[in-house]
N, C-alpha and C positions, 0 to 999 in steps of 0.2 A: 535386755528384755525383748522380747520375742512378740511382734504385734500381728494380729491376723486380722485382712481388710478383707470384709464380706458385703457383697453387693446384691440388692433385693431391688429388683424392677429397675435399676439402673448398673451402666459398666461404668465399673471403677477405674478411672482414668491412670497412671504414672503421679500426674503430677498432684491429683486427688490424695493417691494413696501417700506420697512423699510427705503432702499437709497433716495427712492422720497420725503418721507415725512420726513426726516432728513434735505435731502436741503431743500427742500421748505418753512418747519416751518422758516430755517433763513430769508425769507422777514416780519419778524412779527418783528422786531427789526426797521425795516425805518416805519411801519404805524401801530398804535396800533388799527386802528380799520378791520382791514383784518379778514374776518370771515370764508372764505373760499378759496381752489383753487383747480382748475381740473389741473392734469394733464393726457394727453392724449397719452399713448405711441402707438406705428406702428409699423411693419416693413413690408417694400413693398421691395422685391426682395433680396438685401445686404444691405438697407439703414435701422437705425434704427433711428426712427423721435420720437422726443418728443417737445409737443405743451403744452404749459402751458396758464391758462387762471384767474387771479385774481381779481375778481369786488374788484374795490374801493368803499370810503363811496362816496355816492351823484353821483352815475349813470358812474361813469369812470370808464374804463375797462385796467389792465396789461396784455398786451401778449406779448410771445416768442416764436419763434416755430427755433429746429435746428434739424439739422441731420449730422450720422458718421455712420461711421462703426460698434460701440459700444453701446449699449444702455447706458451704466454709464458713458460715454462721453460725451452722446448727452445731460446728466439731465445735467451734470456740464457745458454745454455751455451755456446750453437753463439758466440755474442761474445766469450766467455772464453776460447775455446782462438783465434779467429783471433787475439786480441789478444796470448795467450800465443805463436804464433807467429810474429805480427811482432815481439816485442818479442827474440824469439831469435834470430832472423834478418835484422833491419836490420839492423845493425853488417857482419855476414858478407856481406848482399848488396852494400853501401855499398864494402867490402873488395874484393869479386869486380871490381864495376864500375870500381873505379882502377885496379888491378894485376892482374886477371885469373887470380889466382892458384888452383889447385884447391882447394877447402871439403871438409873433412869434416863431415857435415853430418846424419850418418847414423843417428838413433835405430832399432835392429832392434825392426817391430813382432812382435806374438804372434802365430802363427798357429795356428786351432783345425784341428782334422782334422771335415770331416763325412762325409757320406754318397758317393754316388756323384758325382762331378766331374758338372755339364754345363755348356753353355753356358747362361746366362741374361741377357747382357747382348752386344748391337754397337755400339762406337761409335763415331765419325769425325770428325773432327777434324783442322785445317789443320796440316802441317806448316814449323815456323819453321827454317831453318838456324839451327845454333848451333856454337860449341863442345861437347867433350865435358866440359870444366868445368861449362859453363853449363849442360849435362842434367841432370846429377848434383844440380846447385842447385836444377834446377826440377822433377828428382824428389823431393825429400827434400822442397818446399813444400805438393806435393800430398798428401809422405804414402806412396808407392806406392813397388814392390820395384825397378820397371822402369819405361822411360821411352825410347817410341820417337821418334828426330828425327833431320831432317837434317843429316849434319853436315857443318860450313861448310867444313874442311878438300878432304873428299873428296869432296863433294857425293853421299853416295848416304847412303842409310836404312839408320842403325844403331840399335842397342837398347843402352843402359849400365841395369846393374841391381845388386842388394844381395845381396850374396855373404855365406852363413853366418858367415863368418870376418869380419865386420862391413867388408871392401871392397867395391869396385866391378870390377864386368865390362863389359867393351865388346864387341859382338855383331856384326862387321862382316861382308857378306855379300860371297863369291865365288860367282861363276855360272863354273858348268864348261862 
């Protein structure tokens, strides 16, 4: 597996980078086919943030992102939760892949209220045809409410997302 160490506001040390890609290479034991993984280290103010990013085989994406005080804290947290989410989600995806069947899959995260809404982030990103099963899978890997993709059926850009009431909505666009 092939690990790419990226450094944001701090230089990634030898002995930094040697730690990343010591834990990391252990997710290649749950998927033999993991070819790559970014991770992304920060630090913004006292916070040291590491964001990890692992495409799977067939368009599915592992992320983790945590933050401490420490950077060799933050790699060994941000490993505990990817670990804890493949270990929740093999079986389901192992399932998806035979039978195709739709996954509930849905932890509803917390949402804080802050200040004024703005924009702070663009980003872009290839879109894969899929099923609307398969969205639903590869939102709830990511973590996120929504999760925009092509879907395979109809070929135009739909949104499936996480409904108060702990289901899924499908966003499908008519042009008048």
């Amino acid at each position: 597996m092939r690990i790419v160490v990226k450094g944001k506001n701090i230089a990634v040390t030898p002995a930094l980078r040697r730690y990343v890609e010591k834990k990391l290479s252990k997710l290649e034991r749950y998927f033999e086919n993991i070819t790559e993984a970014t991770a992304t280290l920060s630090v913004e103010k006292e916070r040291h943030i590491v964001e990890v990013t692992v495409p799977l085989n067939g368009g599915m994406l592992l992320r983790g992102e945590e933050e401490t005080q420490d950077m060799y804290a933050s790699v060994d947290l941000v490993l505990e939760k990817l670990e804890r989410q493949i270990e929740k989600y093999k079986t389901k995806i192992a399932r998806k892949i035979k039978n195709g069947s739709l996954l509930d899959l849905a932890p509803t995260p917390e949402h804080s209220p802050g200040a004024e809404p703005r924009l702070v982030r663009t980003k872009r990103f290839a879109i894969k045809p899929m099923p609307v099963d398969e969205a639903i899978l590869q939102m709830n890997l990511l973590g996120h409410d929504f999760f925009v993709f092509s879907n395979a059926e109809t070929e135009e850009v739909n949104v499936v997302y996480r409904r108060r009431d702990g289901n899924y909505g499908l966003i499908e666009p008519v042009f008048a």
